[in-house]
N, C-alpha and C positions, 0 to 999 in steps of 0.2 A: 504494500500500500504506500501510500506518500505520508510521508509524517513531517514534523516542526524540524526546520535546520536547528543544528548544533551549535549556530553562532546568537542562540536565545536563548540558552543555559552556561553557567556561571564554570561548572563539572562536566567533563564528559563524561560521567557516569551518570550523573541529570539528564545531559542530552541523550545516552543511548537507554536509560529507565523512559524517556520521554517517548522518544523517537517507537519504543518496541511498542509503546499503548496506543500509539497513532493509527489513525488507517484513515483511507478510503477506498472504498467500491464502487464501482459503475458496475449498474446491474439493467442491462437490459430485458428487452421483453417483447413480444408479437404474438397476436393470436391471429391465425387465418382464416377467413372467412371462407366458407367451400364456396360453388356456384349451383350446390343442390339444398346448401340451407335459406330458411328463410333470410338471417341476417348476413349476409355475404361481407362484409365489411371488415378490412382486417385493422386489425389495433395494435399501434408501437407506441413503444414507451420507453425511458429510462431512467430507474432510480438511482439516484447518486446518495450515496448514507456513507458516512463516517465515524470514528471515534476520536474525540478528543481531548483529552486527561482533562487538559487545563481548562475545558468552557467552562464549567461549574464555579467552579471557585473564584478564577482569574476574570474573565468575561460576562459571565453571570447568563450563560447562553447552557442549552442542554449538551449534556454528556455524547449523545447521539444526532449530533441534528441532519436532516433527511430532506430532499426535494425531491418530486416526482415532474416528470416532464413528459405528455403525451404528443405524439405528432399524427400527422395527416399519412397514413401507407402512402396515399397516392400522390401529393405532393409534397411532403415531405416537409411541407410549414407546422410550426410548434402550434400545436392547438389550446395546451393548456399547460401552466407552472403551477404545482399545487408543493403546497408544504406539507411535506414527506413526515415530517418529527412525528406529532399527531396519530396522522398516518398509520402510521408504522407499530407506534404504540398500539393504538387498538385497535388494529390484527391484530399485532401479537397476543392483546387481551384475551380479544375474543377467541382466537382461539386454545387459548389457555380455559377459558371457562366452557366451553364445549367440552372440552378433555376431562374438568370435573363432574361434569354432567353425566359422561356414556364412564368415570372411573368409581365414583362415588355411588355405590349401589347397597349401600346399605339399608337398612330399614330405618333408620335413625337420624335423620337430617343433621348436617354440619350445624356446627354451633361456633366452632372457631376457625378462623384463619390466619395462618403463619405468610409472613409475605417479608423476603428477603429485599430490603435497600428500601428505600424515601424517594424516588423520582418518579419522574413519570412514568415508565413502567408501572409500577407499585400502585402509584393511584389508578393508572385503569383498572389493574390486575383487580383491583379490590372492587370498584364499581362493578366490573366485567363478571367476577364471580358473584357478585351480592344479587347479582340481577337471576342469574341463577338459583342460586343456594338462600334466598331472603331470610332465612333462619340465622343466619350468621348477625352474632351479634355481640362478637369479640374479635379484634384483629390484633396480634401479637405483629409489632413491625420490628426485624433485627436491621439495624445501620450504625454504619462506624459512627455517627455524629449522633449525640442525641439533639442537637439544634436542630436539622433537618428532620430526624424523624418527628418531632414537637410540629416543626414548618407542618407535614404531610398529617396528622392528627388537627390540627388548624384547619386547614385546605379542606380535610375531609367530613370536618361539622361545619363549617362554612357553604358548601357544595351541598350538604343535604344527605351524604354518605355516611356522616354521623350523627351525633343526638343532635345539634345545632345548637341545644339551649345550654348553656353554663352557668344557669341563675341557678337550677333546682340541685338536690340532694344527690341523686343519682350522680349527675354530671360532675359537679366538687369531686363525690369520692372516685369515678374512674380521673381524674386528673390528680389526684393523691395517688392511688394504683400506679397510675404510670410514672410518677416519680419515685415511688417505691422500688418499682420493679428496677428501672432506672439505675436506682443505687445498689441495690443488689447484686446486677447483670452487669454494674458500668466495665466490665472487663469483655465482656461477648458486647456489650451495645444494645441492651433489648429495650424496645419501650414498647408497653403496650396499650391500648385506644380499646375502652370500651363503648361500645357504639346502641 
């Protein structure tokens, strides 16, 4: 992939830690239209998606950010620029919450979910499955930072994926829980959102 020159780290041991997290992909795509289907029409596109250590922290941009770009088969002009980040995330959600749907066959509906990292990922991942599993009504979130995992417990009673109210009883003591757990876990990172 292409990653950040080594003349924007201080170490080249920074630059080559830096440079190995780095990527990009061009990912194209076409679907052919037959000339015995109803929709004959064939579809190109290219997604460009990347990693980049530093957007988060340094840039304040996502970890993954993503464009999609569809064109015309036949003449070959760009029809559409859609932002890919989004995107990308939820596919990826969705079909993470389809996999617990056809995995999760017990007689006993979920009650809790474990969801690895605070970005966006994470927040679909938890919409994505709640929409599924609506019994869920604890989300254990593990991330290095407890600030961001707090950010994505925010974000998610803000949005309506959580309890939204913080006046009542309930609400206080999951936000006592989660600083609890907090200091217990502060070595694994776990905070957890009772929803």
């Amino acid at each position: 992939g292409l990653g950040n020159g080594a003349s924007r780290f201080s170490s080249s041991a920074a630059a080559a830690a830096a440079v190995a997290e780095d990527w990009t992909l061009f990912k194209p795509a076409a679907l052919y239209g037959g000339a015995d289907s109803e929709d004959s029409a064939t579809l190109m596109g290219l997604k460009v998606v990347s990693v980049r250590a530093n957007n988060p922290a340094v840039h304040n941009l996502p970890l993954v950010p993503a464009t999609v770009v569809t064109t015309n088969a036949e003449t070959g002009v760009v029809d559409a620029v859609l932002g890919g980040t989004y995107l990308t995330g939820a596919r990826t959600a969705a079909g993470s919450a389809l996999s617990t749907e056809v995995c999760c066959t017990s007689s006993t509906p979920p009650k809790t979910l474990v969801v690895v990292g605070a970005g966006l990922q994470a927040q679909l991942h938890i919409a994505a499955i709640r929409c599924i599993h609506p019994t869920i009504s604890k989300v254990i979130i593990v991330n290095r930072s407890h600030e961001r995992a707090q950010h994505l417990i925010d974000s998610l009673r803000t949005s309506g994926d959580g309890d939204g109210d913080d006046d009542d009883d309930e609400s206080r003591e999951s936000n006592r829980r989660c600083i609890f757990f907090f200091e217990i876990f502060v070595k694994l990172c776990v905070c957890v959102c009772v929803t």
